[in-house]
DOMIGU-218657 format. One line per field, with one value per residue: residue number from 1; chain; y, x, z of N, C-alpha, C, CB in turn. Coordinates in nm, 2 decimals. Glycine has a CB too. Layout:
N
nr = NUM_...
kette = A_...
nY = Y_...
nX = X_...
nZ = Z_...
caY = Y_...
caX = X_...
caZ = Z_...
cY = Y_...
cX = X_...
cZ = Z_...
cbY = Y_...
cbX = X_...
cbZ = Z_...
//
This chain:
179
nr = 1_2_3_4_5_6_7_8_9_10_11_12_13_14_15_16_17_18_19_20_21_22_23_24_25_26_27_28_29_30_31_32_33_34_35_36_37_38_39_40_41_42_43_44_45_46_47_48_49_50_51_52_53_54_55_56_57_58_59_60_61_62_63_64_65_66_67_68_69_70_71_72_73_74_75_76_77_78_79_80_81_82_83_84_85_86_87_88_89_90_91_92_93_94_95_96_97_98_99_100_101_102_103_104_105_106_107_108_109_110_111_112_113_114_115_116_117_118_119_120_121_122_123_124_125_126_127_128_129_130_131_132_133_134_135_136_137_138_139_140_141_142_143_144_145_146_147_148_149_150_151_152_153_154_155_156_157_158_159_160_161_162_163_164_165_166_167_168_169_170_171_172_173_174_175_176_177_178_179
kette = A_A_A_A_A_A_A_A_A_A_A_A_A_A_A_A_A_A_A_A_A_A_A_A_A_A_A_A_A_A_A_A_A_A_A_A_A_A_A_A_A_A_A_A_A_A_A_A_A_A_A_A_A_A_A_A_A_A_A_A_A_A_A_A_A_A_A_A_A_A_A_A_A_A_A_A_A_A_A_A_A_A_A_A_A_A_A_A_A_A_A_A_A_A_A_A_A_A_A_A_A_A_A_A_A_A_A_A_A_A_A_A_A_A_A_A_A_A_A_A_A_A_A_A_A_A_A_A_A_A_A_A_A_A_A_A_A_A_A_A_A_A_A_A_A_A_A_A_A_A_A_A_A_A_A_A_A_A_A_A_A_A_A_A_A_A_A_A_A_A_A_A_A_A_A_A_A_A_A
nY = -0.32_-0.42_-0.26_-0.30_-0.47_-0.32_-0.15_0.07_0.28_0.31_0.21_0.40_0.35_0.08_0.09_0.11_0.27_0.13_0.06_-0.09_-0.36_-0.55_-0.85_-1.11_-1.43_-1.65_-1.52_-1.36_-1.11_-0.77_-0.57_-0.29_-0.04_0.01_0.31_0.54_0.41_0.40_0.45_0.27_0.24_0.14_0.13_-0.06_-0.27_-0.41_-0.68_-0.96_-0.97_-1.03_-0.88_-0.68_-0.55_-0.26_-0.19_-0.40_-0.69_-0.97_-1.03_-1.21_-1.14_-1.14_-0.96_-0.72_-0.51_-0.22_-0.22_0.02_-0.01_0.05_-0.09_-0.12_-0.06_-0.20_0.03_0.19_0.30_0.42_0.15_0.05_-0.03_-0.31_-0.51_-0.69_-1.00_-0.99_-1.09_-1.35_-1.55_-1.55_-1.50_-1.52_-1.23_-0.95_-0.73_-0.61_-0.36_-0.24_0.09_0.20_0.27_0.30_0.47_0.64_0.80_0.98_1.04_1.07_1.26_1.17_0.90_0.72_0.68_0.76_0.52_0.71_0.90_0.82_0.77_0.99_1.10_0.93_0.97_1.26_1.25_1.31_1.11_0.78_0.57_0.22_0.15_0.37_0.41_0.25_0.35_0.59_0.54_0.40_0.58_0.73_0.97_1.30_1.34_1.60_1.61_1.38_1.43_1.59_1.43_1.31_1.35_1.25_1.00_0.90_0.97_0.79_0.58_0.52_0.51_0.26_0.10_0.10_0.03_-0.28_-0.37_-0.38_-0.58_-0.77_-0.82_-0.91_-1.17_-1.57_-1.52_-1.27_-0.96_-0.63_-0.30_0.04_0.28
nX = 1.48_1.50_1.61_1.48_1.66_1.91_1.92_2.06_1.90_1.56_1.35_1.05_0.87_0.79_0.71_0.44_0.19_0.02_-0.29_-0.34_-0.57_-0.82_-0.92_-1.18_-1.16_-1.35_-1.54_-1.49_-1.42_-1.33_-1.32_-1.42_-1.27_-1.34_-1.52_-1.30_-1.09_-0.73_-0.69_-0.42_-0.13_0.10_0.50_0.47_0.73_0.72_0.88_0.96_0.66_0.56_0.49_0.60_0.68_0.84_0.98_0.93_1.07_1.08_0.81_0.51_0.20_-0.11_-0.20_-0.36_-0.51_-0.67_-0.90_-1.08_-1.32_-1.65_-1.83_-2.24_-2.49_-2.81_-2.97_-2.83_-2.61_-2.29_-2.07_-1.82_-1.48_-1.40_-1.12_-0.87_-0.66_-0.35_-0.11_0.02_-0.13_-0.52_-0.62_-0.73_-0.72_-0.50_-0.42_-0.31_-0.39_-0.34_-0.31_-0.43_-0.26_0.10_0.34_0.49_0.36_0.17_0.24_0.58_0.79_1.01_1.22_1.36_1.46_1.62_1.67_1.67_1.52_1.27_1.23_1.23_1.02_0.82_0.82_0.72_0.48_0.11_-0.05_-0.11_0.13_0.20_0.47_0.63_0.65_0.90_1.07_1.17_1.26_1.52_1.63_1.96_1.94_2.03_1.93_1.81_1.66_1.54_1.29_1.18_0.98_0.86_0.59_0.46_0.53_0.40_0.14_0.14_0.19_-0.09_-0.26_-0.15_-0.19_-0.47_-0.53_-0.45_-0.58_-0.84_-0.78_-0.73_-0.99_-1.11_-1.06_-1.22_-1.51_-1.42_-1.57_-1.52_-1.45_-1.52_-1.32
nZ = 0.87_0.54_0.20_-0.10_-0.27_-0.26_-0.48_-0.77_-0.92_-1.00_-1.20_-1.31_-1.47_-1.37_-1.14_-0.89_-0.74_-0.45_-0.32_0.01_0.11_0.18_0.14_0.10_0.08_0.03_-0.03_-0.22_-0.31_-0.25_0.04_0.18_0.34_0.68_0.88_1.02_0.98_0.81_0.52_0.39_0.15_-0.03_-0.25_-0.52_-0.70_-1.01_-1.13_-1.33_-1.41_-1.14_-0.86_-0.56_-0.30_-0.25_0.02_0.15_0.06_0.07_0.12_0.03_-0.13_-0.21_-0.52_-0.72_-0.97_-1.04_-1.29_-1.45_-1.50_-1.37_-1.10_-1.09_-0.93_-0.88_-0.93_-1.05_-0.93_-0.81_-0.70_-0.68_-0.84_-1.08_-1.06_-1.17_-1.08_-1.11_-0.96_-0.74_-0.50_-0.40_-0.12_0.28_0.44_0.39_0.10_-0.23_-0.42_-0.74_-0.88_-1.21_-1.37_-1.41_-1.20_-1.34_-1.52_-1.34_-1.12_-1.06_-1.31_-1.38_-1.51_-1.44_-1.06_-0.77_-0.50_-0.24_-0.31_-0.34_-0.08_0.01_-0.07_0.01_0.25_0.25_0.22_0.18_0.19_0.41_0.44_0.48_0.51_0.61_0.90_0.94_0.77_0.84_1.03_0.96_0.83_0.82_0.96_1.12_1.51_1.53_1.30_1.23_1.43_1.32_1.19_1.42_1.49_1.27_1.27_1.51_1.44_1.24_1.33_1.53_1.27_1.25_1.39_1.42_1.17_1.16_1.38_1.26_1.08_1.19_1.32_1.13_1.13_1.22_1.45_1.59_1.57_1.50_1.65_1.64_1.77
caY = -0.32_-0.42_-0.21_-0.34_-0.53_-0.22_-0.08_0.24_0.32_0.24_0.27_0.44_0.25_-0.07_0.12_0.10_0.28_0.04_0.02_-0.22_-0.39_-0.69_-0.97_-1.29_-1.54_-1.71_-1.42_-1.29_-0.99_-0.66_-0.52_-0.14_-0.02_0.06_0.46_0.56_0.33_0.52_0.38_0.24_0.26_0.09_0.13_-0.24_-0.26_-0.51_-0.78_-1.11_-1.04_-1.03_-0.72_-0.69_-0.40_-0.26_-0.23_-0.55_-0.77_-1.09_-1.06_-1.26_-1.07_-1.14_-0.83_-0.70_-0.39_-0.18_-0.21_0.15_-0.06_0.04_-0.19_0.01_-0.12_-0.17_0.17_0.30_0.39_0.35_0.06_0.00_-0.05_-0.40_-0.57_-0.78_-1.03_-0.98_-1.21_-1.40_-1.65_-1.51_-1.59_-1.41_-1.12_-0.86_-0.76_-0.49_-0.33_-0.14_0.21_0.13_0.38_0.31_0.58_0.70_0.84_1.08_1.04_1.14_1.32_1.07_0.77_0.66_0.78_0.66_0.47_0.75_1.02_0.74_0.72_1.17_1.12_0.90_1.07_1.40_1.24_1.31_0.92_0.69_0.48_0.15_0.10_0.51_0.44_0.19_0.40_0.67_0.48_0.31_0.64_0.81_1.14_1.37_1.35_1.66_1.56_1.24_1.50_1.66_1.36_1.24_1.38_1.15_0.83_0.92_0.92_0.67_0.45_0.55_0.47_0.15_0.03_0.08_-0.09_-0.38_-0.40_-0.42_-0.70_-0.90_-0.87_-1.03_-1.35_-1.58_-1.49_-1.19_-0.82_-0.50_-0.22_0.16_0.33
caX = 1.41_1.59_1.60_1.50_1.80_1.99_1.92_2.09_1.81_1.43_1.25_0.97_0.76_0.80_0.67_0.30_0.11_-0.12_-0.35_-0.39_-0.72_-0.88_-0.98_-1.22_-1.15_-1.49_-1.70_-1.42_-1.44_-1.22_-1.36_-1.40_-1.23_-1.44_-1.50_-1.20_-0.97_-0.70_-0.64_-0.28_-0.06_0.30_0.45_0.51_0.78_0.72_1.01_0.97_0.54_0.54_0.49_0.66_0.68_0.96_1.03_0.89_1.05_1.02_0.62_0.41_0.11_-0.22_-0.20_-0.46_-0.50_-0.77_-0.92_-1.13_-1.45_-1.70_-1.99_-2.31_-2.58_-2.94_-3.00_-2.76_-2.51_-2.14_-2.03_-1.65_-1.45_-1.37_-1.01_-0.78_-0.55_-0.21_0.03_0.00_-0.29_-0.62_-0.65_-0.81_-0.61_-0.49_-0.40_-0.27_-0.47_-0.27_-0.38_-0.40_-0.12_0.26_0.38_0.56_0.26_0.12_0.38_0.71_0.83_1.15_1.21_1.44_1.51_1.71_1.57_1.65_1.45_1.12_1.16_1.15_0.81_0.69_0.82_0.67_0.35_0.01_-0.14_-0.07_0.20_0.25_0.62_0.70_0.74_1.05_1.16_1.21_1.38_1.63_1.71_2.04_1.94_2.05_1.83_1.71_1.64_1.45_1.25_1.05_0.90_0.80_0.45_0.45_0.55_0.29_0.02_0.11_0.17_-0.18_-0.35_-0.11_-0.27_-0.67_-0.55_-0.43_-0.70_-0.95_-0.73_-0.73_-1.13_-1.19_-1.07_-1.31_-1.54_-1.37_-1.61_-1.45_-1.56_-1.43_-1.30
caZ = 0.74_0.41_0.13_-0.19_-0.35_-0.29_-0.66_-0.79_-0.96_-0.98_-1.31_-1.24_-1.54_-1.35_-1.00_-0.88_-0.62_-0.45_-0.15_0.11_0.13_0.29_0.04_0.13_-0.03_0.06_-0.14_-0.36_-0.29_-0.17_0.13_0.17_0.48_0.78_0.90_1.11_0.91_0.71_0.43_0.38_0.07_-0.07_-0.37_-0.59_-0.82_-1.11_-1.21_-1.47_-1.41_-1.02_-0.80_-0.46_-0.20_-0.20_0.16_0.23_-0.07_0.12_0.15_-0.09_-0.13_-0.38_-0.59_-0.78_-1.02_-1.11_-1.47_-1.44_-1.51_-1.28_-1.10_-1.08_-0.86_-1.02_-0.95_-1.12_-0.82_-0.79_-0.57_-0.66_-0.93_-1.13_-1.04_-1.21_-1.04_-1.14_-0.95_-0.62_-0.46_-0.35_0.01_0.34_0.43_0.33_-0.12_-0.30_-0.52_-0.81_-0.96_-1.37_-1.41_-1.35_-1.12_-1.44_-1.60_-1.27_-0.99_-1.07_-1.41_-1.41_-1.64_-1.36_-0.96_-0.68_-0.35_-0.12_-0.35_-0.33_0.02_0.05_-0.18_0.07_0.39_0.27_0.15_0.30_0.22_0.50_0.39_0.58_0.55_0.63_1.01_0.93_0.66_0.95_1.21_0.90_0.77_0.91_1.01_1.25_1.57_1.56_1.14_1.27_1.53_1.25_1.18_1.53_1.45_1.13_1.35_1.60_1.35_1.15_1.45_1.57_1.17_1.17_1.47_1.40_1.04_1.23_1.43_1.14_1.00_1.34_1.36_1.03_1.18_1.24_1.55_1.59_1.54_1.51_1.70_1.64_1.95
cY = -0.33_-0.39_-0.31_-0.38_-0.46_-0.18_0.04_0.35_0.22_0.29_0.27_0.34_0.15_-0.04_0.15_0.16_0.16_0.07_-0.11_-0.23_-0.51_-0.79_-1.07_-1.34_-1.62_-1.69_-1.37_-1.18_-0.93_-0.59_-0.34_-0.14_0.06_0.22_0.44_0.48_0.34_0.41_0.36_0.22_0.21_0.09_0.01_-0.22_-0.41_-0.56_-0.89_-1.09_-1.05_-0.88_-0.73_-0.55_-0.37_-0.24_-0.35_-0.65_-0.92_-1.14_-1.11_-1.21_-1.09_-0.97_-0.83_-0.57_-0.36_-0.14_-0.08_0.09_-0.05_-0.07_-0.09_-0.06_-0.17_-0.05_0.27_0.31_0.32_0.28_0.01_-0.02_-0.25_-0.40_-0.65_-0.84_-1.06_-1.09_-1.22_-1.50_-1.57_-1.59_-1.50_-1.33_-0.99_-0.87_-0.64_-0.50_-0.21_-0.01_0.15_0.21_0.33_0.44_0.68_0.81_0.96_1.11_1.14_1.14_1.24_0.96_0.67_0.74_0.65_0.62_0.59_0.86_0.95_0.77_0.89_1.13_1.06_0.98_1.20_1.42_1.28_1.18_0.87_0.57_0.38_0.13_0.24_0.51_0.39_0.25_0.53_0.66_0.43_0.41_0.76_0.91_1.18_1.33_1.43_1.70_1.48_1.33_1.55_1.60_1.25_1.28_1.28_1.02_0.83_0.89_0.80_0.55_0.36_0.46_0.30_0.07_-0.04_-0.03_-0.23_-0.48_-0.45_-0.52_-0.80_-0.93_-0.90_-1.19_-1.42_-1.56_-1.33_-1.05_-0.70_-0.39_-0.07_0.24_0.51
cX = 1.51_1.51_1.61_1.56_1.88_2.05_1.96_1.97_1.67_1.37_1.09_0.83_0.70_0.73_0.51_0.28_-0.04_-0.14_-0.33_-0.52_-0.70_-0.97_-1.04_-1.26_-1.29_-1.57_-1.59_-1.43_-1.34_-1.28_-1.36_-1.35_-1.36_-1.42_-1.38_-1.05_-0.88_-0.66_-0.45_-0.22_0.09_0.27_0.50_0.62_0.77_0.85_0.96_0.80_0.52_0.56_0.54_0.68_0.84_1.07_1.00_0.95_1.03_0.85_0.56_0.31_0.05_-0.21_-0.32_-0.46_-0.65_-0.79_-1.01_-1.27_-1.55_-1.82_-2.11_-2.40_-2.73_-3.00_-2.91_-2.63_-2.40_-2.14_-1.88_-1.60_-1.40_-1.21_-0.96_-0.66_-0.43_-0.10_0.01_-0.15_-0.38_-0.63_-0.73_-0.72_-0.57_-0.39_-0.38_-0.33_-0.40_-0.33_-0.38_-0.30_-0.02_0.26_0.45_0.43_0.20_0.20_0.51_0.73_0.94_1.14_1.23_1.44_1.54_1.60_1.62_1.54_1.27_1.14_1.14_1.03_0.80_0.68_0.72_0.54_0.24_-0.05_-0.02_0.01_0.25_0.37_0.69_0.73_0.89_1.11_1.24_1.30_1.50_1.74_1.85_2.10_2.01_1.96_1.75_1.62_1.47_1.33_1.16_0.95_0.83_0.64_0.39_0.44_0.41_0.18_0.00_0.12_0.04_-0.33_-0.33_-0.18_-0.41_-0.65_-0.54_-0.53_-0.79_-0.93_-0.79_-0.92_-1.19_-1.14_-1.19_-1.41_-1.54_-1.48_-1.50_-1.51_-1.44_-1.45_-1.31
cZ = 0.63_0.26_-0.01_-0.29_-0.36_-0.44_-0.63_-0.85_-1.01_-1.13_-1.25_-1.37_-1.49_-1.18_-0.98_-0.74_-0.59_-0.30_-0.13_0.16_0.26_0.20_0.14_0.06_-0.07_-0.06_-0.28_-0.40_-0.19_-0.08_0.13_0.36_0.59_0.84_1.02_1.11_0.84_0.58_0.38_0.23_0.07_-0.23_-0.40_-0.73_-0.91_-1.18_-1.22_-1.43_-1.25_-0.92_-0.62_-0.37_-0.20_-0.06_0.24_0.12_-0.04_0.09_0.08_-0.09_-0.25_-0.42_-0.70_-0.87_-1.14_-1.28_-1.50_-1.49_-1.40_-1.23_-1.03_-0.97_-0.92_-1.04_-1.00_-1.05_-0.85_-0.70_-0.61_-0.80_-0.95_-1.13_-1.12_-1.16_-1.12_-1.13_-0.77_-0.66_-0.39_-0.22_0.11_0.40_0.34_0.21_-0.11_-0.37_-0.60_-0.86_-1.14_-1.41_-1.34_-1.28_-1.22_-1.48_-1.49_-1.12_-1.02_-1.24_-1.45_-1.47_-1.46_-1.15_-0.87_-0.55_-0.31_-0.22_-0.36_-0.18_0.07_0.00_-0.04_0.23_0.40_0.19_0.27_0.28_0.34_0.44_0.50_0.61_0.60_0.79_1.03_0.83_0.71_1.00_1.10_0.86_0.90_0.90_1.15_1.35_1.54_1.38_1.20_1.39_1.46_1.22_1.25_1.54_1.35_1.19_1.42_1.51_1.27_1.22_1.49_1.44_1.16_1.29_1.42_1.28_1.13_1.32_1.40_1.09_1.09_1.34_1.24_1.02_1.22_1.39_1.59_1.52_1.59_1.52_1.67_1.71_1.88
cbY = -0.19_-0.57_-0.11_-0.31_-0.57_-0.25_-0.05_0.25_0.38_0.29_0.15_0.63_0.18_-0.16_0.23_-0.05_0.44_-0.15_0.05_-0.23_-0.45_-0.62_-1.06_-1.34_-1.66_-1.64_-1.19_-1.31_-0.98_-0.55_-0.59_-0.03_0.10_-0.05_0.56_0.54_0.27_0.63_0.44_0.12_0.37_-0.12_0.23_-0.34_-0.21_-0.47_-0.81_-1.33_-1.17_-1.14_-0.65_-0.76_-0.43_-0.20_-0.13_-0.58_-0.75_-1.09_-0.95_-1.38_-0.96_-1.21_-0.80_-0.71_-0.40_-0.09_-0.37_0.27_-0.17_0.14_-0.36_0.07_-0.05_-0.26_0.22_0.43_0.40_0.43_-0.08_-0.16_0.06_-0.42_-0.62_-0.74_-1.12_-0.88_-1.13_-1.25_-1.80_-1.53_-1.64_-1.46_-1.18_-0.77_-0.82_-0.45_-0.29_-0.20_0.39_0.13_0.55_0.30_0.54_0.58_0.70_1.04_0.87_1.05_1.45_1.02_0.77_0.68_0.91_0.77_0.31_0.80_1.08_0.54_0.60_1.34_0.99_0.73_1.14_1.51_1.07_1.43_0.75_0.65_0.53_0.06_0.03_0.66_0.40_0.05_0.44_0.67_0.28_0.22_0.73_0.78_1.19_1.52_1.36_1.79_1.42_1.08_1.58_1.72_1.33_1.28_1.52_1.16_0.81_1.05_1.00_0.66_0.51_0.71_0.55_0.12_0.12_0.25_-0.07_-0.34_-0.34_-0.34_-0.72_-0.80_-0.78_-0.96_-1.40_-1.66_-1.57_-1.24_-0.80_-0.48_-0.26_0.22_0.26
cbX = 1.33_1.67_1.67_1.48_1.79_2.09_1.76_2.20_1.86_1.33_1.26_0.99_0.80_1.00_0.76_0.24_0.06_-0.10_-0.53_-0.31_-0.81_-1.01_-0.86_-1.31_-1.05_-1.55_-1.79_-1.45_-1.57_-1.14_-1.28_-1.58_-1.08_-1.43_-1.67_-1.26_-0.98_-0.54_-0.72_-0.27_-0.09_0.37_0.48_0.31_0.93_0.64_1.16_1.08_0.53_0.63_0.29_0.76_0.60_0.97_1.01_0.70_1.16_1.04_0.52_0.36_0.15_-0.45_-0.06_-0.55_-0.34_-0.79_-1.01_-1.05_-1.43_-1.71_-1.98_-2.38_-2.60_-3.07_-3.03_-2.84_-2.55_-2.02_-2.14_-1.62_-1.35_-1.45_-1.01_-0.76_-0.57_-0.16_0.24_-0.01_-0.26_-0.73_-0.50_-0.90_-0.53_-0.46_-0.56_-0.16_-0.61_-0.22_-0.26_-0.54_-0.12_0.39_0.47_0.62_0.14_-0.02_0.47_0.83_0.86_1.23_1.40_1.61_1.41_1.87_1.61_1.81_1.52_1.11_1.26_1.21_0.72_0.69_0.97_0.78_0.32_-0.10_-0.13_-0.17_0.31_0.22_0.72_0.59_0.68_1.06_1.07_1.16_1.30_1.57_1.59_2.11_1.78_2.05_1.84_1.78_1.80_1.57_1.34_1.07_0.94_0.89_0.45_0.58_0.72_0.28_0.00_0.19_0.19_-0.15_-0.30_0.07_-0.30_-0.79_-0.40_-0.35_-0.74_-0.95_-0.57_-0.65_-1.21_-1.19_-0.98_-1.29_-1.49_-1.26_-1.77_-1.38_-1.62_-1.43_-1.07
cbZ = 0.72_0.41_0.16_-0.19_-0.46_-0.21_-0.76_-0.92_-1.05_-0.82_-1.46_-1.21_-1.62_-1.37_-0.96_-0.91_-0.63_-0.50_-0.11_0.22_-0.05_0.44_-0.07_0.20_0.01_0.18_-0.01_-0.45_-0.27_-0.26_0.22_0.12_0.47_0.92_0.95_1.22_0.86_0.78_0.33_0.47_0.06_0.01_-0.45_-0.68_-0.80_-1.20_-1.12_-1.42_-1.49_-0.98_-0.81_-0.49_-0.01_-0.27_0.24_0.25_-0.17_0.26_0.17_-0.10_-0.10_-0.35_-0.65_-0.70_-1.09_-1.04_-1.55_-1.54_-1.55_-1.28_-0.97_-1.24_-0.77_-1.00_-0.83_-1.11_-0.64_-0.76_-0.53_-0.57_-0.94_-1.24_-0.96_-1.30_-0.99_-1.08_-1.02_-0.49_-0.34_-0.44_0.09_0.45_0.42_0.42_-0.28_-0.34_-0.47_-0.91_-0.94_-1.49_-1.38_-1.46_-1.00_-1.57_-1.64_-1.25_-0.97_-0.98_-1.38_-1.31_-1.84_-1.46_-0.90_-0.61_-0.25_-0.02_-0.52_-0.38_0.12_-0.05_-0.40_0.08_0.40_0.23_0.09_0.30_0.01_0.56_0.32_0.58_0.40_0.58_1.10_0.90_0.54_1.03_1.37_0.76_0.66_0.94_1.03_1.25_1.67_1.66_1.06_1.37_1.59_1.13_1.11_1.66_1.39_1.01_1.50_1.67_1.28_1.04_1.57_1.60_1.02_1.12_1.56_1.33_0.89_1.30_1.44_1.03_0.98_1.57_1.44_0.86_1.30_1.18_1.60_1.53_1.61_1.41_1.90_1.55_2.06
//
């Protein structure tokens, strides 16, 4: 795994929590995850207008970010919030969907903080973060360090699976069944 341009520091203004969905392009529309699916999480740091993962910074990814506008149904009911694409192409696959808050604003208290103090937050989060099993194995801990978090691998192994899963069976033909 390679670390994010090896920065000293991360302005936290410029940092976004986002899920990982399932866009079709077809309908245009963000999919809700199916029951037994965990919902997966990275955070995006924003440079020149483009948002990128930071443990993935290769990845192109359509991004998206919630505008807090809800859609109601005709009865009234909640069914999801209204989106705004940010930066990337709409395609089938899986999008980030931003929170409308920088991480500055309800995350962390800091203007500024270092990559290894992002990657404690995410280690010692309870959301399912997709990049936290390689953020594991990269970091160099002791064994019996790397040992506390063999519970954490396991599960998130186990979530990053089913997600995977879910992805693979919205190819075409392809139903997805939950085991």
């Amino acid at each position: 795994m390679k670390d994010f341009l090896k920065v000293d520091k991360i302005d936290t203004r410029k940092l976004w929590l986002a899920k990982v969905k399932y866009f079709n392009a077809e309908e245009q529309v963000g999919e809700k995850l199916p029951l037994g699916v965990s919902q997966p999480y990275v955070f995006l740091y924003e440079i020149d207008g483009k948002y990128i993962n930071l443990f993935n910074p290769l990845e192109e990814v359509f991004t998206c970010q919630y505008n807090n506008s809800q859609f109601l149904d005709e009865a009234g009911n909640d069914i999801g919030f209204w989106v705004m694409p940010v930066s990337g192409e709409p395609v089938n696959g899986p999008y980030y969907v931003m929170d409308s808050r920088s991480s500055r604003t309800y995350i962390f208290d800091e203007d500024e903080i270092d990559m290894d103090y992002l990657k404690y937050h995410i280690l010692n989060s309870d959301n399912f973060f997709i990049d936290r099993f390689d953020i594991i194995n990269s970091l160099p801990l002791l064994e019996r360090v790397k040992f506390k978090y063999i519970l954490t691998m396991i599960d998130d192994s186990n979530k990053r699976r089913r997600f995977d899963s879910y992805l693979k069976s919205k190819e075409k033909g392809v139903q997805y069944k939950r085991v």
